[in-house]
KELO-80730 format. One record per residue: residue in one letter; x, z, y of N, C-alpha, C in turn. Coordinates in steps of 0.2 Angstrom, whole numbers, plus 2048, in hexadecimal, padded with zeros to 3 digits. Layout:
N
AXZYXZYXZY...
This chain:
130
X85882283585482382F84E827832X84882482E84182783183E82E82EX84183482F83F83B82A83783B82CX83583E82682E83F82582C844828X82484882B82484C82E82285082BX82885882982985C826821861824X81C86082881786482981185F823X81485982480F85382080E855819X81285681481485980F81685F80CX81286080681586780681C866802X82186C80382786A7FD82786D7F4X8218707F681C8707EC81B86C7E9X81A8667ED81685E7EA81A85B7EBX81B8567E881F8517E881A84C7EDX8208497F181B8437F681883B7F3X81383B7F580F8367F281382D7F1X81382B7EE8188227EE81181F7F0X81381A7F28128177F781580F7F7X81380A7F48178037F48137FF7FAX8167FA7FF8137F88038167F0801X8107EB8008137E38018107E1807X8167E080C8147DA81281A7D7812X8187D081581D7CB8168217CA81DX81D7CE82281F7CF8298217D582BX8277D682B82D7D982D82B7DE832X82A7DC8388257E383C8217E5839X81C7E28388167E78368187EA830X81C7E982B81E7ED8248247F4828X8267F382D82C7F88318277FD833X8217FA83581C800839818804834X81480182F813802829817808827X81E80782482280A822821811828X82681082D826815831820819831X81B81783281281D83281382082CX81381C82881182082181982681EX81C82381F82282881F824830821X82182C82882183382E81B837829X81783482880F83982481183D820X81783D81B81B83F81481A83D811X81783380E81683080982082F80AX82082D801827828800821822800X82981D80482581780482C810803X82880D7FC82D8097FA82A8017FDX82B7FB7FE82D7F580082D7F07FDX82A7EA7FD82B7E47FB8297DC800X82B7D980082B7D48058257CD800X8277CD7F98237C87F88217CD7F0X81B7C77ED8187CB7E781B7CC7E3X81F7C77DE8247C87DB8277D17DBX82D7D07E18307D77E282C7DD7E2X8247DD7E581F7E27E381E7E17DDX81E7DE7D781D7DD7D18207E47CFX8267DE7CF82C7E37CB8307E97CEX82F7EC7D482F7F07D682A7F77D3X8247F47D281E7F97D08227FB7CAX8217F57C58237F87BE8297FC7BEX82F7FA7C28357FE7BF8318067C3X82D8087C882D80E7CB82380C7CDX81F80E7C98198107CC81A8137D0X8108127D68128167DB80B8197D9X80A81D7E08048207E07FE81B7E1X8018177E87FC8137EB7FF80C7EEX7FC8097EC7FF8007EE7FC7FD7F4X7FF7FB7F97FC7F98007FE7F1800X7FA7ED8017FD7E38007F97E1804X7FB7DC8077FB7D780A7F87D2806X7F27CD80A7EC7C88057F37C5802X7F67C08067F87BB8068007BB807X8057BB80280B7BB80380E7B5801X8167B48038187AD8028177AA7FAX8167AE7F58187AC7ED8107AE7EBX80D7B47EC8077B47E88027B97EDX7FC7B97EA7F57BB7EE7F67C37EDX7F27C87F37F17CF7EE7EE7CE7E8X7E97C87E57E57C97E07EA7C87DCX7EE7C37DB7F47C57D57F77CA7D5X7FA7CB7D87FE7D37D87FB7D87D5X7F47DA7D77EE7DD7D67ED7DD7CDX7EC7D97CD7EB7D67C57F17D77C1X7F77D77C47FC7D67BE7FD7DE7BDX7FE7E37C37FE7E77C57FA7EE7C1X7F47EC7C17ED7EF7BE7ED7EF7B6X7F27E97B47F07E87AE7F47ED7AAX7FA7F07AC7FC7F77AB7FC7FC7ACX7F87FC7B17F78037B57F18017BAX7EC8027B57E47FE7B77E38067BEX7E680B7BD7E180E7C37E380E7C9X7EA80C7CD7EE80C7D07EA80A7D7X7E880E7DA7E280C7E17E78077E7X7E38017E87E77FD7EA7E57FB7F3X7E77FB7F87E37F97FE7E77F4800X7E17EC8017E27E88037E27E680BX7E87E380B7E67E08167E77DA816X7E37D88197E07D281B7DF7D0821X7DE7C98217DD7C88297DA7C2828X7D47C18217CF7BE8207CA7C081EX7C37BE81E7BD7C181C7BD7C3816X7BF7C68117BD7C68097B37C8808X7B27C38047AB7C48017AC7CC7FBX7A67D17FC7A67D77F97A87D57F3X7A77D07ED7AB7D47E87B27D47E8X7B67D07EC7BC7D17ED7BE7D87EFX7BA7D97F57BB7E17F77BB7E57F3X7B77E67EE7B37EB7EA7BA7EA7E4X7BE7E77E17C57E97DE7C87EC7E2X7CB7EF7E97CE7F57EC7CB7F97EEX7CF7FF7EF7CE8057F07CD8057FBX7CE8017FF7CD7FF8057D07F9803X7CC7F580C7D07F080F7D07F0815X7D47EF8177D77EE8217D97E8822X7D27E58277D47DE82E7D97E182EX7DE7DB82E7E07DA8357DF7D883CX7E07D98417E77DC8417E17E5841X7E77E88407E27F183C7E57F7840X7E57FB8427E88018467EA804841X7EF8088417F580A83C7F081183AX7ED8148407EA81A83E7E4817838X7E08138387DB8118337E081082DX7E980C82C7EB80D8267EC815825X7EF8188287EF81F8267E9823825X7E48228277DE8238257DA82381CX7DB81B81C7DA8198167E081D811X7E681D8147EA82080B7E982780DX7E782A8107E78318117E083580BX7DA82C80D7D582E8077D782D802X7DA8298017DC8267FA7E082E7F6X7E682E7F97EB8337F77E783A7F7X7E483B7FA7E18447FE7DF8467F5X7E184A7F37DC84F7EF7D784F7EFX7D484F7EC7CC8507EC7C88577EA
């Protein structure tokens, strides 16, 4: 089991959720493991669908997805997603060019292939207090 690193979080706060969709197995294990070790919880999904219904049974703080999964696009998910919980900051990964107004519905996006520290980078702005 991968424990979070205890200095990451405080134990006043509750740690921040975290839902990840990718369809490739490595990279959602590395995903996981970085963001975890940081003190996010971090929950899983492999296709959209299961991100769907996963969100609704247990919102998170922040939704990280993959353009292109076997059942449906980040922009479905996105969509279906927002429609209940319109402010839910979302970062998309790609490994296609998106034109800006695509861009401009998330909160970040990350080429692929992307160094882990630029994902944690990105939710660290997302999540940080302001």
């Amino acid at each position: 089991m991968i424990q979070p690193d205890p200095s990451a979080a405080s134990d006043s706060a509750p740690r921040k959720r975290i839902l990840i969709v990718e369809d490739d197995e490595f990279i959602l294990d590395i995903m996981v493991a970085s963001l975890y070790r940081s003190g996010y919880e971090v929950d899983t999904a492999t296709t959209g669908a299961e991100a769907i219904e996963k969100f609704h049974a247990a919102p998170c703080d922040l939704l990280i997805t993959d353009n292109r999964l076997p059942d449906l696009t980040a922009d479905a998910i996105f969509t279906t997603i927002t429609t209940t919980h319109p402010t839910v900051p979302t970062i998309l990964i790609s490994g296609l060019i998106l034109d800006v107004s695509r861009r401009e519905r998330f909160a970040a996006v990350l080429a692929k292939p992307f160094r882990f520290d630029e994902l944690q980078t990105a939710v660290d702005n997302i999540l940080s207090p302001r």
